[in-house]
C-alpha positions, 0 to 999 in steps of 0.5 A: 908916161906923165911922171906926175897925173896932171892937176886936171885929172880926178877920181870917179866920185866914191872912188879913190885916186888910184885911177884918175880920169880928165877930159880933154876935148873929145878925149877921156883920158885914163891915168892908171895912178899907184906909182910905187907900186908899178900901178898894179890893179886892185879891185877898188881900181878894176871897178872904177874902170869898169863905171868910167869905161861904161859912162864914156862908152855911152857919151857922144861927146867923147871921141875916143878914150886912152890909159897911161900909167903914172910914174917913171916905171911904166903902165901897170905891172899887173895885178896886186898879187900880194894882197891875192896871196894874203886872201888866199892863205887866209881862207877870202876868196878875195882873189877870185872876186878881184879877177872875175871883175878884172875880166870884166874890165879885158872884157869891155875894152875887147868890145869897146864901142870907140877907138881905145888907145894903149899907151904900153910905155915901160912895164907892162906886165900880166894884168897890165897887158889886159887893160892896154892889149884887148884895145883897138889901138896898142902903141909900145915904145923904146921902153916897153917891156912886157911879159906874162910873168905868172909861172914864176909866182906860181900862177897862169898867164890870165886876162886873156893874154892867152888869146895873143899868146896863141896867135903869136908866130910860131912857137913863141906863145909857149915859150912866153908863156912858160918862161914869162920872157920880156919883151921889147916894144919891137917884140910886142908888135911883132908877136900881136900884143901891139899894134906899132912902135913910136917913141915915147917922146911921141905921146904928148903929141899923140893925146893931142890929136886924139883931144881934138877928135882924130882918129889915130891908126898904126900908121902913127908908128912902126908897124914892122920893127925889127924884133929881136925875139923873132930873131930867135925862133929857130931855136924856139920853134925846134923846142917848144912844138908839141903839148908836153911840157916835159918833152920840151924841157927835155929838148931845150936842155939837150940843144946845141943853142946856149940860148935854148939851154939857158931858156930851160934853167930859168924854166926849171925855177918856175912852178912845175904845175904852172908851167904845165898849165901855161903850156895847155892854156895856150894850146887850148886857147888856139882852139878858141873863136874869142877874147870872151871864151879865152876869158871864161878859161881863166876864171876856172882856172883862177877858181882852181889856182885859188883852191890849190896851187903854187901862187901863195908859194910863188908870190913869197918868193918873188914879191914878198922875199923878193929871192932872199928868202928860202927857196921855193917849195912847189907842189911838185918839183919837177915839170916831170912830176906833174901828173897829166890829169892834174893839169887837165883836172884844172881846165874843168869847172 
């Protein structure tokens, strides 16, 4: 990831440089550029992608497009679910209006009519995943670690990172999903979220080919890195079967893997009602024909989790008191607790 946008690089006019775009050969370059905050997405962000995404879709002089994230920390930690927060307690539907426009942007990358190369280098977490996994060329690094976080602020794993969650081998798209685990860049090929490892050293050379008109595949990396999350599934696979949250919990905590029993104590500090969700969010997206579908999923769901949720709770706990506040209070307290037509009431327009 460049440590500084590179003086080249500008804002789409009537836009601000939180996003710069640079032209280079055949290549249009996207510089996600808010640093300090991990380049989370704002909607000004979102709609600047979404008219630049449009414009080079329809110029035959690029070739192929890429997104990095400037500063030392990595692509994108997700969406500014601070301001989310702020809106919602205030009564703005700013949120929803953020998340129905950034499910515009996962939308247009998934049916992007040229090669749309991810460089998923350092963190890459929740909104980050949708503007890097829906692309046609996915490339994570030694630093990659990527998540879809949303239980412990209180919110669902959206822009359609459920999609990838369900395909997933076994059973660790639920256990992403409900625990938010981290993965490697050599887990984030092996569960489909990327295509191939590569060093980060590698970029630089990579943008270059891509500038004068090649057409990169996964062939540029590892397509089969050992994956240390795989290692684990014999556990994960035993636990997380099934559709009931509480029966899972039940077995990770009763399990003779420290692992599995670890794996429930940081589940148990989750939003119950978000864990719930998680859970039935990829079991239903397992059912589901397109990234589009997993997508109109969620903005029910954003529309529900807006009205009435754990969100603004979660996110002063995680973001705001950064822990050091007082301890949660969740909707219910435990997974147990959650009633089932809750969950369900939550999938319905």
């Amino acid at each position: 990831m460049p440590e500084e946008a590179p003086t080249t690089a500008t804002p789409r006019p009537g836009h601000t440089d939180e996003v710069l775009y640079e032209r280079r050969g055949a290549l249009g370059r996207i510089l996600l550029n808010r640093p300090r905050a991990i380049n989370s997405l704002t909607t000004s962000m979102v709609d600047s992608l979404l008219a630049q995404l449009h414009d080079w879709g329809g110029d035959d002089e690029v070739a192929s497009v890429s997104i990095e994230g400037v500063g030392p920390k990595g692509l994108c930690a997700g969406g500014d679910m601070r301001a989310a927060r702020e809106a919602t307690l205030e009564g703005r539907d700013d949120a929803v209006v953020f998340w129905d426009h950034e499910y515009q942007v996962n939308a247009a990358i998934a049916t992007y009519p040229k090669p749309y190369v991810a460089f998923m280098d350092g963190i890459v977490m929740g909104g980050g995943v949708g503007v890097s996994a829906h692309g046609s060329l996915r490339l994570a690094t030694e630093r990659t670690r990527l998540a879809m976080p949303e239980t412990a602020i209180g919110f669902f794993p959206d822009v359609a990172g459920c999609w990838w969650l369900a395909k997933a081998p076994g059973e660790l798209g639920p256990y992403l999903a409900m625990s938010g685990a981290s993965m490697t860049g050599a887990d984030a090929v092996a569960t489909g979220f990327a295509d191939a490892l590569i060093s980060s050293d590698e970029i630089p050379s990579l943008l270059d080919r891509l500038a004068a008109g090649e057409r990169l595949d996964p062939s540029v990396g590892d397509v089969d890195p050992t994956s240390p999350l795989v290692a684990q599934r014999g556990w994960i696979d035993e636990c997380f079967a099934g559709d009931d949250p509480a029966v899972i919990l039940g077995r990770l905590e009763a399990h003779g893997s420290e692992e599995a029993r670890q794996c429930a104590s940081d589940i148990r500090t989750k939003s119950p009602l978000s864990v719930a969700v998680a859970l039935e969010a990829v079991r239903r997206a397992a059912r589901m024909r397109s990234i589009k579908e997993v997508l109109q999923q969620d903005r029910v769901l954003g529309r529900h989790f807006w009205e009435r949720s754990d969100m603004p709770e979660g996110v002063r706990v995680v973001l705001v008191d950064k822990g050091k506040g007082a301890p949660p209070q969740w909707l219910w307290d435990r997974v147990e607790d959650v009633p089932h037509d809750v969950v369900q009431g939550m999938f319905v327009r």
